[in-house]
C-alpha positions, 0 to 999 in steps of 0.5 A: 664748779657749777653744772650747766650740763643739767640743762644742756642735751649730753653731746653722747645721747645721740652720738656720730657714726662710729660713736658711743658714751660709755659714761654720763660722768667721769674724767681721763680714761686709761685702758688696762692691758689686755683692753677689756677695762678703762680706769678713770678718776670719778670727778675733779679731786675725787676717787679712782674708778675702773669700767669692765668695757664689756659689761659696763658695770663700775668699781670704785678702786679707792673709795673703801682705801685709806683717807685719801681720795684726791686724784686728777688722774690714773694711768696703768703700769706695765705691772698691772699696778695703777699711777696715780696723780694728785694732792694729799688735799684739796686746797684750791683748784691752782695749788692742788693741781699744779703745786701739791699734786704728786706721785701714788702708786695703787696695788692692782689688787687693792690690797692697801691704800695708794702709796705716795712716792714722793715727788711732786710733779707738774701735770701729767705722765707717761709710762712704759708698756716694758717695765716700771717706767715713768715719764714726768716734769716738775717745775719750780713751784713743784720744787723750789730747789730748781731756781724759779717758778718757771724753770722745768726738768723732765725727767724718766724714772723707774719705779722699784718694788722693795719691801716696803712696796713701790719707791722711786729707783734710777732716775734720769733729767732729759730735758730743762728750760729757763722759762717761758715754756711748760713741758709736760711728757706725755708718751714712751715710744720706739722702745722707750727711746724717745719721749714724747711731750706738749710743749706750753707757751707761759709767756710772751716778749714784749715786741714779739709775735705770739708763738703757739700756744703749744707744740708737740715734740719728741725728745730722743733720750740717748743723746737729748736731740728733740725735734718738733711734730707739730706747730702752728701759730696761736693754735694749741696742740697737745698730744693726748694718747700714743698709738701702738706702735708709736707712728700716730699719736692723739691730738687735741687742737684748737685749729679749727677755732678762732684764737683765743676765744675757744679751747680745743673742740676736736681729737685728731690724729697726728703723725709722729714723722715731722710732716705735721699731717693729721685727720680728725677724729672727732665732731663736736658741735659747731656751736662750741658748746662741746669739747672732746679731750683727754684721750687714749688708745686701747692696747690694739688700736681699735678703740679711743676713749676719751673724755668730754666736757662743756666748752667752759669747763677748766682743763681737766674737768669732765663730764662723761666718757665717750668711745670711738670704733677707730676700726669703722672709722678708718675704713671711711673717707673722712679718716683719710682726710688728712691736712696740715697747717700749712693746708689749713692756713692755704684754704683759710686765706681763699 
């Protein structure tokens, strides 16, 4: 991909109040349990990397472990150990990433190379904070046995250790669709009761009114019941990052942008009780030049890390990671702001 960012001022060399960079460089943060580290992948396809948050020095996880070095993601299980997520190989940016990406699991101390388990999957994950659980959806170009390309299952798996190291254990189908939707589990909450997802619009009918781009919802998982938390129509709405607790979640939105020429700019924060409120925790530029995404919140909610990248940059593509005191932050007037679509769309019409 080229980088027009060697000639565009970091949007984090002179951040906002309350706003720090962390890195000049790398893609999808994650903290570790006890908040003192942030994994993240090094760059699109690349090697897994950890940031000690209080001394800012890096390691590379991967890079000296087996031949494969091919990640889009990494997250943190309740044992300490890393999920990972990505292709065996690099093929091309639409294959790798949605048809041949896959499930790995690294050894927290790095005692071997990442063991695949498996499964082929769609996108992202999420994982539990009680045990060796995961939460994920595979598609039909994942797996062709599903019936189509557009047909979806999500499903909650756990993770056994065996002898023969991490496999894939009881495994449970939550949610399906037919087409015309992607879903993408993001989130555990309320005791791993309830997934929370981003909900993809992959298509239109012809005749019909566009439907949102995406929508956050939340699937109870004793009795499949799913309720939405937020839609708005032609604005994209992605869950990125639960808060502890599960009342709030992260959330990347394009509602201040004019459809469809940007992508989300901004993370706000949304709350999880179906009165679609949220209150913005990020400013990027009003030009549009930068975007901030992918975010996560540390294990006591006091920081959010995130990503940036360029407007034009792919969905996934970073260049550097940012940190938001979500403690400073709160105590403003700005973080009580909170709004609606519906607000939103009242004063859009004034």
């Amino acid at each position: 991909m080229p980088n027009p960012a060697a000639t565009v001022t970091h949007v984090l060399d002179d951040p906002p109040p309350f706003h720090s960079k962390l890195l000049d460089y790398g893609e999808r943060p994650y903290w570790s349990a006890d908040g003192t580290r942030i994994a993240f992948v090094e760059g699109n396809y690349g090697d897994v990397c950890e940031l000690d948050v209080g001394t800012g020095e890096v390691r590379n996880l991967t890079r000296d472990l087996g031949d494969h070095h091919s990640f889009l993601r990494v997250l943190v299980l309740s044992t300490g150990d890393y999920l990972l997520v990505g292709p065996r190989r690099f093929v091309d940016r639409d294959v790798s990433r949605h048809v041949e990406s896959e499930l790995w699991v690294l050894d927290k101390n790095l005692r071997q190379p990442p063991k695949p388990l498996g499964r082929r999957m769609f996108e992202g994950c999420g994982v539990s904070v009680h045990e060796p659980k995961i939460t994920y959806a595979v598609s039909g170009r994942n797996d062709p046995a599903l019936g189509g390309p557009g047909v979806f299952e999500c499903h909650v798996t756990r993770i056994d250790y065996t002898d023969d190291g991490p496999v894939l254990g009881d495994d449970e189908v939550f949610y399906r669709t037919g087409g015309g939707v992607a879903p993408e589990p993001q989130d555990f909450r309320h005791d791993d009761s309830e997934v929370i997802m981003a909900e993809y619009t992959t298509g239109r009918t012809q005749g019909v009114s566009p439907t949102p781009n995406c929508v956050v919802k939340g699937v109870t998982l004793a009795d499949r019941t799913h309720q939405t938390y937020i839609a708005e129509s032609l604005v994209h709405n992605e869950c990125e990052g639960i808060f502890p607790g599960g009342d709030y979640i992260c959330l990347e939105s394009s509602c201040d942008t004019q459809w469809p020429h940007y992508p989300p700019r901004d993370l706000w924060k949304l709350k999880l009780d179906g009165s679609q409120q949220r209150v913005r925790m990020t400013s990027m530029p009003s030009d549009h030049t930068w975007k901030a995404t992918n975010s996560n919140v540390s294990p006591d909610g006091r920081w959010l890390a995130y990503m940036v990248a360029l407007n034009g940059d792919e969905a996934g593509y970073g260049r550097g990671l940012g940190l938001l005191d979500l403690e400073a932050w709160g105590r403003t007037e700005a973080a009580q702001a909170w709004e609606t679509p519906t607000d939103r769309a009242g004063k859009a019409a004034r």
